[in-house]
Legacy VTK file of the C-alpha trace (Angstrom):
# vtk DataFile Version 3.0
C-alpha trace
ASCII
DATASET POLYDATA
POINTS 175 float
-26.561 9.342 -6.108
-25.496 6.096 -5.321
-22.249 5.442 -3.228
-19.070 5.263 -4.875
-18.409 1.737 -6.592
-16.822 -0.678 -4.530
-13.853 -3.144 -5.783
-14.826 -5.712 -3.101
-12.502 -6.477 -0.211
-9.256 -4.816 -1.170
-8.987 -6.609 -4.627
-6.432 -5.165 -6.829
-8.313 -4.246 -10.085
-6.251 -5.889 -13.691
-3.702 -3.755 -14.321
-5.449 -2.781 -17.428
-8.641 -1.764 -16.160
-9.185 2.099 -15.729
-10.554 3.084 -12.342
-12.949 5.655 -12.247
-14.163 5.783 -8.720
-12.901 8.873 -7.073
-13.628 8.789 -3.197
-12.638 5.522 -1.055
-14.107 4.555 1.686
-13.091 2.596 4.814
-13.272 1.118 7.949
-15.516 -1.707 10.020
-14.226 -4.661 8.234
-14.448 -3.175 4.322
-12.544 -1.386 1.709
-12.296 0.130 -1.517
-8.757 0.163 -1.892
-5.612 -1.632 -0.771
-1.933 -0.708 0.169
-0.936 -1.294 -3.823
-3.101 1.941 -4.814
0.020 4.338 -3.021
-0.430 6.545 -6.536
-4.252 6.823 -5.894
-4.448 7.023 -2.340
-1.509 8.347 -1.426
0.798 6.411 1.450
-1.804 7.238 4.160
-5.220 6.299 2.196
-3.743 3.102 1.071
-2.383 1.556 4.620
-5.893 2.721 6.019
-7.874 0.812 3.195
-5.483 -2.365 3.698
-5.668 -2.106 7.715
-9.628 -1.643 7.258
-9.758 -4.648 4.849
-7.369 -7.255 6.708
-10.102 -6.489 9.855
-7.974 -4.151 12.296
-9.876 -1.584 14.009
-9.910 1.445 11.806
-12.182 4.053 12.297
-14.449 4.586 9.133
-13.290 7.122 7.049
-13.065 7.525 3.381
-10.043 9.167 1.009
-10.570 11.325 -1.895
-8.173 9.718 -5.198
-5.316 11.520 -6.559
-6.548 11.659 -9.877
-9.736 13.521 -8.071
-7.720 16.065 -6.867
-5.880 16.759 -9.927
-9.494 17.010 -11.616
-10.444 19.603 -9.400
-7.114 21.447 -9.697
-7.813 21.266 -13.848
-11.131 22.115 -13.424
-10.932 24.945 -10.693
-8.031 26.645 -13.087
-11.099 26.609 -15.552
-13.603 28.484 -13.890
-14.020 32.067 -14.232
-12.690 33.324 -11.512
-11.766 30.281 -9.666
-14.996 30.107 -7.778
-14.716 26.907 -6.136
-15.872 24.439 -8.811
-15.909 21.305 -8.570
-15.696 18.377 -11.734
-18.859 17.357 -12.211
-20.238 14.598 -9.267
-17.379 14.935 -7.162
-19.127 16.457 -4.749
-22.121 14.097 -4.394
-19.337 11.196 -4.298
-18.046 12.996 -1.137
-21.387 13.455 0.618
-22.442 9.668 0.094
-18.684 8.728 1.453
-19.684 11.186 4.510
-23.019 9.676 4.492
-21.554 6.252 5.099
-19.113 7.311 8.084
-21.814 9.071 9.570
-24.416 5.709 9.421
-21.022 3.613 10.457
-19.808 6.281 13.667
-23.990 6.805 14.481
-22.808 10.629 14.099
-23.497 13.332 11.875
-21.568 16.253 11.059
-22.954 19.512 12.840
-25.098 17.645 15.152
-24.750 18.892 18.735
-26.131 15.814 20.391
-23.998 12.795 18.189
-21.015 15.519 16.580
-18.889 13.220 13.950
-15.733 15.115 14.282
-13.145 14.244 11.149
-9.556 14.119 10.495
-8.835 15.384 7.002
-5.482 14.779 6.033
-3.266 15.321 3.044
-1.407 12.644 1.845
1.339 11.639 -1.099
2.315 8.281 -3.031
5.797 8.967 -0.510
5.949 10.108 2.737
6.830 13.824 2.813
6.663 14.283 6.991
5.610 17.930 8.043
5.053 19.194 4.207
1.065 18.217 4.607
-1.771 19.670 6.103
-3.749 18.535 8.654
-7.364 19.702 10.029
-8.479 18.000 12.707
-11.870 18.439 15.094
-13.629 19.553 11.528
-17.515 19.062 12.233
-17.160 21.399 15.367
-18.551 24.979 15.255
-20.508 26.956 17.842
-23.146 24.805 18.510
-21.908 21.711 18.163
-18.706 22.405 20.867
-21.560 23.828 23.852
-23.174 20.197 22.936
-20.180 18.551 23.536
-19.044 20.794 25.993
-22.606 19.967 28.103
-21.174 16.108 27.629
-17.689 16.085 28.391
-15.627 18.155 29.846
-15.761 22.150 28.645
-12.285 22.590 28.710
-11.504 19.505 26.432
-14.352 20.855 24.150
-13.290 24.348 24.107
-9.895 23.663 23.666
-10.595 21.068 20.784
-12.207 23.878 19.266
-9.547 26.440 19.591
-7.078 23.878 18.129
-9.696 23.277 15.104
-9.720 26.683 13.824
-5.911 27.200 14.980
-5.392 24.596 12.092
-8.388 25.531 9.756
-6.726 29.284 9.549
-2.957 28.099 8.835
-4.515 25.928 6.157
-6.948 28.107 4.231
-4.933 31.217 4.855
-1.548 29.716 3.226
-3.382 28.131 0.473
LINES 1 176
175 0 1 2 3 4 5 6 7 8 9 10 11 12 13 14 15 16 17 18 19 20 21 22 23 24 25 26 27 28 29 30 31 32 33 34 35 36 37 38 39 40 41 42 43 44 45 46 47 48 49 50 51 52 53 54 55 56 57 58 59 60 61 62 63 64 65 66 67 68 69 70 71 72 73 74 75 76 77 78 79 80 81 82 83 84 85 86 87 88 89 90 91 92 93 94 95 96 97 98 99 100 101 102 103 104 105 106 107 108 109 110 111 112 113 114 115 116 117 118 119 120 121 122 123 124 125 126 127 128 129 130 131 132 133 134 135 136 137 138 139 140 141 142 143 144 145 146 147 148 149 150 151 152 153 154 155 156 157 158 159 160 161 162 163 164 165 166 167 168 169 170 171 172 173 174
């Protein structure tokens, strides 16, 4: 699948035309969205796209829309069961997003020799300090933190580590 459509440089679509991109990426130089798309991106996802797109060092990154999220919530509440499900594509948009960061950072997720190590953040259209979740370090497991523990110092991998799945439990456990 082709990456997610872009709406060159942090151009504000007309007001009457319906976005249907779900996952916006960012960083070196580019952008898919802009700090008017608050109700998309939420507060955080928008100032990155419009720091990314006015050139200030940003590291790449991409945000997953609002309206994707609600999708998934309609369509998870769907599925027997719950199971996971995803709409339709929304998962392939996500790995070509990833795909980008990782040609952009010259990373990849799970690789011990170039780890790409993410943020992922939760965000609103207002800021709502210490109601959101936060993961970050996700990309290290076993293998990849004795890679970067053979790099850099084992105590700043090891403890990187411990943090990530500190946060990873309080996140997936409460929700």
């Amino acid at each position: 699948m082709a990456p997610p459509a872009v709406h060159g440089g942090g151009a504000t679509p007309p007001p009457e035309e319906k976005i249907t991109q779900r996952v916006f990426h960012f960083g070196k130089g580019r952008s898919d969205g802009n700090k008017t798309m608050k109700d998309l991106l939420g507060g955080k996802g928008a100032n990155l796209a419009e720091m990314a797109s006015i050139g200030l060092s940003v590291p790449p990154g991409f945000t997953v829309s609002t309206e994707a999220c609600q999708q998934y919530q309609q369509h998870h509440q769907l599925a027997a069961g719950g199971g996971g499900a995803m709409p339709p594509g929304l998962w392939d948009e996500i790995l070509a997003a990833l795909r980008c960061v990782e040609r952009d950072m010259d990373a990849a997720l799970g690789d011990p020799a170039r780890p790409l190590l993410l943020s992922v953040r939760s965000g609103a259209a207002v800021s709502m300090p210490g109601m959101m979740d936060t993961v970050l370090n996700l990309g290290l497991n076993d293998d990849v933190v004795r890679g970067l523990a053979g790099r850099s110092s084992s105590r700043f991998a090891y403890d990187s580590y411990r943090r990530f799945l500190d946060m990873f439990g309080n996140v997936v456990s409460y929700n």
